[in-house]
PDB file of N, CA, C, O and CB in Angstrom:
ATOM      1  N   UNK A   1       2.235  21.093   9.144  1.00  0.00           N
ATOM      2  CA  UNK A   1       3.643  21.298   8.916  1.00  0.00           C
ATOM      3  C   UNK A   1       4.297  22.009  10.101  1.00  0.00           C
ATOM      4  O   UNK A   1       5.245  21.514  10.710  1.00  0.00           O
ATOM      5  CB  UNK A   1       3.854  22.088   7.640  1.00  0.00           C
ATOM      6  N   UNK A   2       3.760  23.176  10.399  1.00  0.00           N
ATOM      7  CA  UNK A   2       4.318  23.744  11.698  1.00  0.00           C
ATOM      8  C   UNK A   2       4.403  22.891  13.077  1.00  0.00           C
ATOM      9  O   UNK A   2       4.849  23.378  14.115  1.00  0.00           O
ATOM     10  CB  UNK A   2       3.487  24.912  11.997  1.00  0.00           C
ATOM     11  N   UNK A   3       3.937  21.596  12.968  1.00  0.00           N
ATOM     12  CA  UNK A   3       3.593  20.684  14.382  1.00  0.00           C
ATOM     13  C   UNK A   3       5.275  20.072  13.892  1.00  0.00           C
ATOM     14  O   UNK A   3       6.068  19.996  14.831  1.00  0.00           O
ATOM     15  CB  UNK A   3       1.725  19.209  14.434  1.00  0.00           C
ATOM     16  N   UNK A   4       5.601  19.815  13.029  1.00  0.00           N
ATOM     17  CA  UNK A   4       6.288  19.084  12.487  1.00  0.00           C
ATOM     18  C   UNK A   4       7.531  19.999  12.843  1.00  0.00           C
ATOM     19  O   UNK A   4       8.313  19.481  13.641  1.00  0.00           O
ATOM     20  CB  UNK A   4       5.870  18.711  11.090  1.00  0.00           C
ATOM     21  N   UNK A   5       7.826  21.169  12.426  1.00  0.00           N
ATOM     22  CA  UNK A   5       8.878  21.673  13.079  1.00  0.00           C
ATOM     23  C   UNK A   5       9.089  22.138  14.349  1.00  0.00           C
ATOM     24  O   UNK A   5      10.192  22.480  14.777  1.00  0.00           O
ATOM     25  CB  UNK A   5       9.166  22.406  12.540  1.00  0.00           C
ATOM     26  N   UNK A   6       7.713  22.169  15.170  1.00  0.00           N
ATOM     27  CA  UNK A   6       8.043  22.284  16.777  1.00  0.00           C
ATOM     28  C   UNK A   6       8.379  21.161  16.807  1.00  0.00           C
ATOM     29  O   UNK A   6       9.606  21.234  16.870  1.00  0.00           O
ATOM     30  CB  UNK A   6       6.996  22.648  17.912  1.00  0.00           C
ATOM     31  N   UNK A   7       7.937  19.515  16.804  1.00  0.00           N
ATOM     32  CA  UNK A   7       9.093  18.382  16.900  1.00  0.00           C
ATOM     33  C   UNK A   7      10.491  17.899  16.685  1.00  0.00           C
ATOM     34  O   UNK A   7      11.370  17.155  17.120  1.00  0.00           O
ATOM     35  CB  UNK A   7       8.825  17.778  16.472  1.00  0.00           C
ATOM     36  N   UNK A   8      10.207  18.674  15.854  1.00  0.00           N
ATOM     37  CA  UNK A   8      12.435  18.657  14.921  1.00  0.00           C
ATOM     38  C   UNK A   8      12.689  19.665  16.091  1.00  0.00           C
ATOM     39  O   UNK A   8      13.391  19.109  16.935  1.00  0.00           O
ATOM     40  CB  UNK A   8      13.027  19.758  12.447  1.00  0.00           C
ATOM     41  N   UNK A   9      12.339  21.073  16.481  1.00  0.00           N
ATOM     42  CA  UNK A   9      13.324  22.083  17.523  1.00  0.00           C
ATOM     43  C   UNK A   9      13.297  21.199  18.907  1.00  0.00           C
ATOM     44  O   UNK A   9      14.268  21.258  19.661  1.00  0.00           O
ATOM     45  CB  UNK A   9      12.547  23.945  17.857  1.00  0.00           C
ATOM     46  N   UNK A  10      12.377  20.534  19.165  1.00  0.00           N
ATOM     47  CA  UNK A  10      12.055  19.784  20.903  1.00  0.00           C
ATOM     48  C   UNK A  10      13.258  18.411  20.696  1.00  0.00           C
ATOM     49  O   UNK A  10      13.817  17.795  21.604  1.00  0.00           O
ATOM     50  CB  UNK A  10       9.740  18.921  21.220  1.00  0.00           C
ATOM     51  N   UNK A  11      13.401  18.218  19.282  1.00  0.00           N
ATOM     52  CA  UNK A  11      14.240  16.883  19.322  1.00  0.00           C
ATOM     53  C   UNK A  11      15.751  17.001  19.702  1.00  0.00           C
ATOM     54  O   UNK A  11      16.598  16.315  20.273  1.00  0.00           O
ATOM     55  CB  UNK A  11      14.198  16.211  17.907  1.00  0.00           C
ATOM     56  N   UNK A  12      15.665  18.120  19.145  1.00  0.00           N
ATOM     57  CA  UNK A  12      17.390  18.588  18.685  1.00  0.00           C
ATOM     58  C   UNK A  12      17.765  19.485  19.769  1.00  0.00           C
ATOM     59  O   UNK A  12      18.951  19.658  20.051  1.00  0.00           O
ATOM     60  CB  UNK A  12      17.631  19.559  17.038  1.00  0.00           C
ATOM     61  N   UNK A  13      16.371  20.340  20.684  1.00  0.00           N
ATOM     62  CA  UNK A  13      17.174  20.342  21.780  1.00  0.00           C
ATOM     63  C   UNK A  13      17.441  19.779  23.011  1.00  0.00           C
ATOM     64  O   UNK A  13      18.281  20.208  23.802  1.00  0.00           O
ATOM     65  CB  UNK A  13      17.124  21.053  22.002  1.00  0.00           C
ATOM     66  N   UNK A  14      16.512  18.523  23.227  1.00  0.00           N
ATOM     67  CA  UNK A  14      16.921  17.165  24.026  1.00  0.00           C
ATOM     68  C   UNK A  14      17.935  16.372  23.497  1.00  0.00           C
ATOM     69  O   UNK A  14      18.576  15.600  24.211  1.00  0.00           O
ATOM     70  CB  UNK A  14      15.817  16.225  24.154  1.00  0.00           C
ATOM     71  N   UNK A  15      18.121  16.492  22.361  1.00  0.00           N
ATOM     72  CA  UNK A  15      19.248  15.855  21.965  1.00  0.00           C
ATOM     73  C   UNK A  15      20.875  16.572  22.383  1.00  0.00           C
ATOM     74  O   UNK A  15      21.981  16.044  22.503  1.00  0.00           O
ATOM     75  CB  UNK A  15      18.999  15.756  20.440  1.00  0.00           C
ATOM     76  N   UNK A  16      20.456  17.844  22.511  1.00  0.00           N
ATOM     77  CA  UNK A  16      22.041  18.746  22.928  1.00  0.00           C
ATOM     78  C   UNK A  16      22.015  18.984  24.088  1.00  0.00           C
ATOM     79  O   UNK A  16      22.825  19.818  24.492  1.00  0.00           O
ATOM     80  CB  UNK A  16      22.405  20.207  22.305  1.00  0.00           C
ATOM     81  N   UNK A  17      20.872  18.206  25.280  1.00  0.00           N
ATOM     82  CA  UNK A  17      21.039  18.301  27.173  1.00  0.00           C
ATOM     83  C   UNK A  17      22.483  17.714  27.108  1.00  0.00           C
ATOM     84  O   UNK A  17      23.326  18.583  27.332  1.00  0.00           O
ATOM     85  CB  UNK A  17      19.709  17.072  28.421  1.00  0.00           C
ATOM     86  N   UNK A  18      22.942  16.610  26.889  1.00  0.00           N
ATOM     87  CA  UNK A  18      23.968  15.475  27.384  1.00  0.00           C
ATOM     88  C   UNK A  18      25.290  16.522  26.776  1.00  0.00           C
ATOM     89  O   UNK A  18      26.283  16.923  27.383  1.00  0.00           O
ATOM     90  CB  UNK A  18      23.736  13.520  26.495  1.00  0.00           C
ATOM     91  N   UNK A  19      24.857  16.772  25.341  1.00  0.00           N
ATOM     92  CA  UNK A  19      26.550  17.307  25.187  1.00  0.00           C
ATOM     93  C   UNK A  19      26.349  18.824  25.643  1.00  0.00           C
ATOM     94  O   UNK A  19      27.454  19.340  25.480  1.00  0.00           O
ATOM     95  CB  UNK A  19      27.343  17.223  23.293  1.00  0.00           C
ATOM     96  N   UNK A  20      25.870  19.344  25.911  1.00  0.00           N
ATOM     97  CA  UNK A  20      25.820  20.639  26.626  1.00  0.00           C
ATOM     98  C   UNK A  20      26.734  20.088  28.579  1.00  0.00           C
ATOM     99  O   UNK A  20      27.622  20.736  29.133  1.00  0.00           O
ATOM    100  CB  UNK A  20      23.595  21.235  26.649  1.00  0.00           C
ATOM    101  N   UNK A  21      26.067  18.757  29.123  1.00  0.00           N
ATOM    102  CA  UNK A  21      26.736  18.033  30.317  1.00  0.00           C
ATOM    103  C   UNK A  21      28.114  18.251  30.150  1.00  0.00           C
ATOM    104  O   UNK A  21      28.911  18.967  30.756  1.00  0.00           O
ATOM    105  CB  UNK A  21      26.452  16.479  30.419  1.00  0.00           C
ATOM    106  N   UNK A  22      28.240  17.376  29.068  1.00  0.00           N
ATOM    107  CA  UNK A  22      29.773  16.877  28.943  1.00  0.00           C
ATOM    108  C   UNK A  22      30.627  17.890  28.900  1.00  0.00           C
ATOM    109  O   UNK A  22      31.692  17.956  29.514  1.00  0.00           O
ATOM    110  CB  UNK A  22      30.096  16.070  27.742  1.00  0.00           C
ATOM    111  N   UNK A  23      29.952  19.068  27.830  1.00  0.00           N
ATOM    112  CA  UNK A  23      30.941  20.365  27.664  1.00  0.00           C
ATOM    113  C   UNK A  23      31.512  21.179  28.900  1.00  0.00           C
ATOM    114  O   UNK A  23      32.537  21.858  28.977  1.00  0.00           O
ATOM    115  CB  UNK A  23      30.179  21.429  26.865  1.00  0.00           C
ATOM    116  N   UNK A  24      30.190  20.805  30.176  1.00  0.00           N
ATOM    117  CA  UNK A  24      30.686  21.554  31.119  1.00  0.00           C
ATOM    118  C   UNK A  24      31.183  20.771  32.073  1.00  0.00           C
ATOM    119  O   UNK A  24      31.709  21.398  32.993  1.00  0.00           O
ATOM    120  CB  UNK A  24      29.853  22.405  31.582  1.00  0.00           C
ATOM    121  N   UNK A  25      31.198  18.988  32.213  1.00  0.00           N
ATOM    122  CA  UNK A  25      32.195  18.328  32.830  1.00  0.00           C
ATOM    123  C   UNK A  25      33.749  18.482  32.628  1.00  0.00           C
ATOM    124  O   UNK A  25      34.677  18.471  33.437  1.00  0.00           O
ATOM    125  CB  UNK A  25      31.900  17.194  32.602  1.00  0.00           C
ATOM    126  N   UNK A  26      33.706  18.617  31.390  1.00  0.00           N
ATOM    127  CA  UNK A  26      35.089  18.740  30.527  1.00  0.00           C
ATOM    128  C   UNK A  26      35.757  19.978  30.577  1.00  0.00           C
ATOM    129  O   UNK A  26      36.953  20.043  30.291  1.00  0.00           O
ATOM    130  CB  UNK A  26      34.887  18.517  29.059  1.00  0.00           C
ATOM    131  N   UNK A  27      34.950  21.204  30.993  1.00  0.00           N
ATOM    132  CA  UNK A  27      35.699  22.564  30.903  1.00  0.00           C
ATOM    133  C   UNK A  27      37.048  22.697  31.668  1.00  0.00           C
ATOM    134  O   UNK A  27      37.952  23.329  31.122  1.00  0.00           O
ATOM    135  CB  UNK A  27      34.782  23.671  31.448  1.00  0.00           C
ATOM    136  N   UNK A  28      37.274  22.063  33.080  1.00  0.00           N
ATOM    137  CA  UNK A  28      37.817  22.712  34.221  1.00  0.00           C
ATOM    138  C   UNK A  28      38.979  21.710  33.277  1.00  0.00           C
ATOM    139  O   UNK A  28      40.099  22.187  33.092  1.00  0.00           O
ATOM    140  CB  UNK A  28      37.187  22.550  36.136  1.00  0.00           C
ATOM    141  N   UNK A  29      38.745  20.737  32.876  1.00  0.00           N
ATOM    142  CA  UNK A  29      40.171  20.260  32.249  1.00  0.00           C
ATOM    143  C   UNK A  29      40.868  20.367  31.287  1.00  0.00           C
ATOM    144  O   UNK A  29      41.981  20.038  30.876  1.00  0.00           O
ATOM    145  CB  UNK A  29      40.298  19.386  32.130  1.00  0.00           C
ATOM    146  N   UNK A  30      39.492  21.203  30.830  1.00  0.00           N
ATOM    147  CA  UNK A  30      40.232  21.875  29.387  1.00  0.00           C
ATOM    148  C   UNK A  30      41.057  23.540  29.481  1.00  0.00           C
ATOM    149  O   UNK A  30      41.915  24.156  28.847  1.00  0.00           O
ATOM    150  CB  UNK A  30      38.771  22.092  28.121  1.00  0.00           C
ATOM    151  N   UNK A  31      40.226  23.745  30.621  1.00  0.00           N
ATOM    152  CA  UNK A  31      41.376  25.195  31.199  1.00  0.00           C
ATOM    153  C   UNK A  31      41.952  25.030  31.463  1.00  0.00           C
ATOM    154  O   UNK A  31      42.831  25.800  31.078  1.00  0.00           O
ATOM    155  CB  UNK A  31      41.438  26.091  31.981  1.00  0.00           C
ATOM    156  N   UNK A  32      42.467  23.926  32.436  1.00  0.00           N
ATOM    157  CA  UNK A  32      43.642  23.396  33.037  1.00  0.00           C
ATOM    158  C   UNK A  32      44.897  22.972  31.914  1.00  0.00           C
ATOM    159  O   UNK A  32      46.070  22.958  32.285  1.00  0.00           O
ATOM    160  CB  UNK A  32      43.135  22.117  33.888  1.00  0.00           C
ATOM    161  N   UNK A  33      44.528  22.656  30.615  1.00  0.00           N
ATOM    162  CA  UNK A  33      45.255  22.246  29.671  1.00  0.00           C
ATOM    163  C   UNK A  33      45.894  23.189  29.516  1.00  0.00           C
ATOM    164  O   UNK A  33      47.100  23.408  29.635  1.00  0.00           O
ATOM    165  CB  UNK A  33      44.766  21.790  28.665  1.00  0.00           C
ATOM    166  N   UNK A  34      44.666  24.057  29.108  1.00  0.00           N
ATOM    167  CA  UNK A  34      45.337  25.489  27.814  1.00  0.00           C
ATOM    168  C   UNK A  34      45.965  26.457  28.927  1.00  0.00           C
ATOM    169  O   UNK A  34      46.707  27.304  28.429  1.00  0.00           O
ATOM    170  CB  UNK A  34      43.721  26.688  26.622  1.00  0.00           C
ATOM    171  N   UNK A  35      45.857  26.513  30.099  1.00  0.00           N
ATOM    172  CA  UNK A  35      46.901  27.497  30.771  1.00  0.00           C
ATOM    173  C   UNK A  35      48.325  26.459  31.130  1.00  0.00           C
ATOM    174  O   UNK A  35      49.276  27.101  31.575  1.00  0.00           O
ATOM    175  CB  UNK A  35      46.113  28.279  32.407  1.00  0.00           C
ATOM    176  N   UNK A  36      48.493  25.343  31.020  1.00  0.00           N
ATOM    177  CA  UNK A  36      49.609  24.447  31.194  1.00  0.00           C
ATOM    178  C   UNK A  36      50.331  25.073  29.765  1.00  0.00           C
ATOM    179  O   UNK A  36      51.111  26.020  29.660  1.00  0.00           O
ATOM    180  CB  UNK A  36      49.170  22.596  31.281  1.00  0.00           C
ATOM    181  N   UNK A  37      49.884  24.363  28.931  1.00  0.00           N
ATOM    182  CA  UNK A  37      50.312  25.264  27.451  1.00  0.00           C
ATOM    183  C   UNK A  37      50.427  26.363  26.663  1.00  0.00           C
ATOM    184  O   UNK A  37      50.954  26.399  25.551  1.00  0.00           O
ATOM    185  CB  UNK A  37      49.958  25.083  26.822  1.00  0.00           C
ATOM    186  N   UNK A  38      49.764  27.547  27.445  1.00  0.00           N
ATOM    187  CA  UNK A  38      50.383  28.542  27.144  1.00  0.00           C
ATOM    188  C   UNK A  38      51.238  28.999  27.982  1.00  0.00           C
ATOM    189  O   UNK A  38      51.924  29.965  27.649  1.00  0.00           O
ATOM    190  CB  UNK A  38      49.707  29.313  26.850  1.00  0.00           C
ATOM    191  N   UNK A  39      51.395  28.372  29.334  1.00  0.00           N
ATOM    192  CA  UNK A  39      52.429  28.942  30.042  1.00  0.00           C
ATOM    193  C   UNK A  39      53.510  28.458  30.183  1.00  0.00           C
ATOM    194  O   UNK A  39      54.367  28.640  31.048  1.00  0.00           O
ATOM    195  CB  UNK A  39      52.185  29.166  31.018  1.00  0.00           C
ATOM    196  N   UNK A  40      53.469  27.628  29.048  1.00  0.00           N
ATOM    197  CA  UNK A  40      55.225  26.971  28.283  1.00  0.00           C
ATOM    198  C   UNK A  40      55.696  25.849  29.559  1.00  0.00           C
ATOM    199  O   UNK A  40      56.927  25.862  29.514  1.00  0.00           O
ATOM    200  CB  UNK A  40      56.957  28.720  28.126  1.00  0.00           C
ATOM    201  N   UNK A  41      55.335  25.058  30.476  1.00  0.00           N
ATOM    202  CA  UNK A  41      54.819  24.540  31.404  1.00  0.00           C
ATOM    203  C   UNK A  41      54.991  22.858  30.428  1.00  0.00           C
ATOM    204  O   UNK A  41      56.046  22.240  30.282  1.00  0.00           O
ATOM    205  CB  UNK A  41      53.230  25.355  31.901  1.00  0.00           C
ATOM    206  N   UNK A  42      53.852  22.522  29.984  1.00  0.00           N
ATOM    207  CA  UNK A  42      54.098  21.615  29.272  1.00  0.00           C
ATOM    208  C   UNK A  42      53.968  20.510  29.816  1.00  0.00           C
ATOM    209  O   UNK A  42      54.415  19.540  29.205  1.00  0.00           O
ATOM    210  CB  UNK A  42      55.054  21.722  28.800  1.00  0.00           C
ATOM    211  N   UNK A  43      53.289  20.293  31.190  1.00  0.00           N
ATOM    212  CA  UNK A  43      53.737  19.183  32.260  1.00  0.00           C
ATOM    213  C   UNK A  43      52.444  17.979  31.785  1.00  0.00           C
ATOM    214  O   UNK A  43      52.207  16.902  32.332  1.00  0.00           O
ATOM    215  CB  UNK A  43      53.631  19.885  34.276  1.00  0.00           C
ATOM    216  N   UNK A  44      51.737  18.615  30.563  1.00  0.00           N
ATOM    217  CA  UNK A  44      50.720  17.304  30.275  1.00  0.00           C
ATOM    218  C   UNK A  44      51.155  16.727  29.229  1.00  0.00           C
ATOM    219  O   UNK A  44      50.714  15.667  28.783  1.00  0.00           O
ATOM    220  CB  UNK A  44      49.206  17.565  30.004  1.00  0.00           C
ATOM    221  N   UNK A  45      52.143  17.450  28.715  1.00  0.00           N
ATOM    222  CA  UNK A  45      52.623  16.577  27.143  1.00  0.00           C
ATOM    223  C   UNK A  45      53.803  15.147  27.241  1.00  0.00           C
ATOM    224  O   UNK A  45      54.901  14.860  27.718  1.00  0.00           O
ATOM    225  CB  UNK A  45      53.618  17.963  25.997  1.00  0.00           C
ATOM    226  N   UNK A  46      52.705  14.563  26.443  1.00  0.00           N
ATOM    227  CA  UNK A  46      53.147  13.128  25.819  1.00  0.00           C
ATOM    228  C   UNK A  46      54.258  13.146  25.256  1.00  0.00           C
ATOM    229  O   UNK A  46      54.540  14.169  24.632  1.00  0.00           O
ATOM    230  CB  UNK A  46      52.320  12.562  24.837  1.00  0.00           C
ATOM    231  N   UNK A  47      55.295  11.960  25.296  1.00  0.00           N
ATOM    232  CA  UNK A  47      56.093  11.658  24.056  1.00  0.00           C
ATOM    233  C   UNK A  47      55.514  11.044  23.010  1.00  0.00           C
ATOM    234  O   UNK A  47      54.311  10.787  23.051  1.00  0.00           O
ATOM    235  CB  UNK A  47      57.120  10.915  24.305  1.00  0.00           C
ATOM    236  N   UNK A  48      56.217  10.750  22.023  1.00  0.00           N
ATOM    237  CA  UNK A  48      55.454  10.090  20.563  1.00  0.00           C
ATOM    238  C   UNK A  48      56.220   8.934  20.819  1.00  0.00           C
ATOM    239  O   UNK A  48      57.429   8.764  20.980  1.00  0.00           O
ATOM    240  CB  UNK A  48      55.688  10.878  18.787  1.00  0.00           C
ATOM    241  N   UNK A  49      54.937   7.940  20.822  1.00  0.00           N
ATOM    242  CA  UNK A  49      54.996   6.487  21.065  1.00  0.00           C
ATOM    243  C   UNK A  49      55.645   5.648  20.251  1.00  0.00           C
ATOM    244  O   UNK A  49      56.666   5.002  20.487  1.00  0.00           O
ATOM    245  CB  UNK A  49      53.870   5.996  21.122  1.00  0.00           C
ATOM    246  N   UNK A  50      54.768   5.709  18.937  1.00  0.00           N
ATOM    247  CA  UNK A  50      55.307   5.049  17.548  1.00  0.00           C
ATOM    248  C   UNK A  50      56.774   5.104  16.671  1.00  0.00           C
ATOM    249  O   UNK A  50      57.206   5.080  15.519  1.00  0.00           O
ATOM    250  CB  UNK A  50      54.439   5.556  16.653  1.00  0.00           C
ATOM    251  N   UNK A  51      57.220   5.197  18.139  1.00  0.00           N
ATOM    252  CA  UNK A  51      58.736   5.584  17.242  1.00  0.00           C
ATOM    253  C   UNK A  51      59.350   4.646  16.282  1.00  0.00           C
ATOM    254  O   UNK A  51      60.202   5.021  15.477  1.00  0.00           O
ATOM    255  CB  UNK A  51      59.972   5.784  18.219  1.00  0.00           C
ATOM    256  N   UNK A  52      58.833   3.159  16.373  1.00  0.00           N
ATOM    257  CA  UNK A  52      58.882   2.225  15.097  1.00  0.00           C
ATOM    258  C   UNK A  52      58.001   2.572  13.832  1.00  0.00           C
ATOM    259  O   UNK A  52      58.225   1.854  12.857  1.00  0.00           O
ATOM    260  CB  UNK A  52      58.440   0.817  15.525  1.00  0.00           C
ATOM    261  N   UNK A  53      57.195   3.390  13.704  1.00  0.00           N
ATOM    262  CA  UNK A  53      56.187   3.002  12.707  1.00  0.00           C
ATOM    263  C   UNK A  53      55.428   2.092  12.434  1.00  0.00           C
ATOM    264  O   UNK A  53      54.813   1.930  11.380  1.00  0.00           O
ATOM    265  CB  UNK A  53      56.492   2.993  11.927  1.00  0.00           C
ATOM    266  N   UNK A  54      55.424   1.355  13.497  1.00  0.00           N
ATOM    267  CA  UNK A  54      54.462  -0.494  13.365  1.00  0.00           C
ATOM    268  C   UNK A  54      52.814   0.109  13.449  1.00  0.00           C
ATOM    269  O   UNK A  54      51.898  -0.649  13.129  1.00  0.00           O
ATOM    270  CB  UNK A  54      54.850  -2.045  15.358  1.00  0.00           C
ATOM    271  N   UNK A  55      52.656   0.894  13.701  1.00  0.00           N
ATOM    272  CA  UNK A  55      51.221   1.535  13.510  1.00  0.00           C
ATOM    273  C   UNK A  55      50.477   3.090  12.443  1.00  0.00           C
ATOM    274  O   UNK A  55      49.426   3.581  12.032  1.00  0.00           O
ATOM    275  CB  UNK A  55      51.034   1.867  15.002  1.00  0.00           C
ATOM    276  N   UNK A  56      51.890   3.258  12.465  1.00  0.00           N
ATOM    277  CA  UNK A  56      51.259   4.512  12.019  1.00  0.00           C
ATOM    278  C   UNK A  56      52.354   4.218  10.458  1.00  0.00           C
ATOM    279  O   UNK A  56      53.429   4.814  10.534  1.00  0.00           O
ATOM    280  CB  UNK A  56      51.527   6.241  13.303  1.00  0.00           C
ATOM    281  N   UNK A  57      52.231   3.734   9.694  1.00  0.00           N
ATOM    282  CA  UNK A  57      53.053   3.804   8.656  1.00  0.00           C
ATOM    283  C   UNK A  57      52.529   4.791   7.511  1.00  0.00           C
ATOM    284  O   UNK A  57      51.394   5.217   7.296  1.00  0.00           O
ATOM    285  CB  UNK A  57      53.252   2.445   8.193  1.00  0.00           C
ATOM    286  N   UNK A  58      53.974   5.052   6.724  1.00  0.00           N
ATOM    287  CA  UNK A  58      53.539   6.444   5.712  1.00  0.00           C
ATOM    288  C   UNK A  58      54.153   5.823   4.587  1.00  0.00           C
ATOM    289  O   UNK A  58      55.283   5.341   4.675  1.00  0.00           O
ATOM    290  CB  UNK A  58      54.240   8.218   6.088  1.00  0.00           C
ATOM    291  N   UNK A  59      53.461   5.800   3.492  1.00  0.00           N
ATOM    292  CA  UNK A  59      54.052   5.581   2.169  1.00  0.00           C
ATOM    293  C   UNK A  59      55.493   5.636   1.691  1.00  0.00           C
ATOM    294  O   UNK A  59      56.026   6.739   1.563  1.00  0.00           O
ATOM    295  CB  UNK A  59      53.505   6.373   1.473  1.00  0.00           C
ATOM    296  N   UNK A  60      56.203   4.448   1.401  1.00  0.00           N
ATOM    297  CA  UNK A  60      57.377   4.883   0.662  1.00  0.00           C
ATOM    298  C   UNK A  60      57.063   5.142  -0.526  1.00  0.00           C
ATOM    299  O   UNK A  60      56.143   4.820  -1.278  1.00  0.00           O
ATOM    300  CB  UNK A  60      58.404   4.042   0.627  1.00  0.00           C
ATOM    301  N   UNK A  61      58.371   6.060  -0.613  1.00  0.00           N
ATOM    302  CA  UNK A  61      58.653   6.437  -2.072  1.00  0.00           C
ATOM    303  C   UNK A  61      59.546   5.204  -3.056  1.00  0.00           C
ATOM    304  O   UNK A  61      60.583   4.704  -2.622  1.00  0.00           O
ATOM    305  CB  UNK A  61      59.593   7.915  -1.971  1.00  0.00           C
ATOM    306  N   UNK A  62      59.047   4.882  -4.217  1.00  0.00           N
ATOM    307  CA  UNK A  62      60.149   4.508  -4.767  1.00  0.00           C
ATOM    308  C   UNK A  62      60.583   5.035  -6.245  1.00  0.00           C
ATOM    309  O   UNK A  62      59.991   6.002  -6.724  1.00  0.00           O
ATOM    310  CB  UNK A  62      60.050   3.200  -4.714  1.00  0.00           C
ATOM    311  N   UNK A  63      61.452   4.493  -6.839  1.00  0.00           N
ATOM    312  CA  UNK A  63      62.259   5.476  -8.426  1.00  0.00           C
ATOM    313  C   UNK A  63      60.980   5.355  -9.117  1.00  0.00           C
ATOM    314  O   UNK A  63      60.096   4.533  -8.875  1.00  0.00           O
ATOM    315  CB  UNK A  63      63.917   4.592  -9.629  1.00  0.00           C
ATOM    316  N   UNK A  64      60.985   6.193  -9.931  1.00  0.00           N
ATOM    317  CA  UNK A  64      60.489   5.648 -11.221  1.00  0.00           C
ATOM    318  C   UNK A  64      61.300   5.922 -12.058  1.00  0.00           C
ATOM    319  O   UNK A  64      61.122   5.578 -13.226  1.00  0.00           O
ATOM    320  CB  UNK A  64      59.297   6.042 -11.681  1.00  0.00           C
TER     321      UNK A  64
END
């Protein structure tokens, strides 16, 4: 049984090399975000696309 859980800890932590990568490919742009946005800056924000609703539709209401 104990062989069995040194395999599950060796799996799961070869399994978290890549997203441990990604987390630190991704950092410098994720600082770059959050000081754009807290410094009221704003120069990465999107408009809202769907201004028809042809994709994103929400329930009408009707009487009862």
């Amino acid at each position: 049984m104990d062989k069995l859980w040194v395999f599950a800890d060796i799996s799961v932590g070869v399994s978290s090399i890549p997203n441990v990568i990604g987390v630190l490919a991704l950092s410098g742009v994720f600082f770059e975000l959050m000081k754009d946005r807290l410094s009221g800056r704003n120069c990465y924000a999107t408009r809202i696309i769907d201004t028809s609703r042809e994709y994103v539709k929400t329930p009408s209401r009707t009487a009862s």
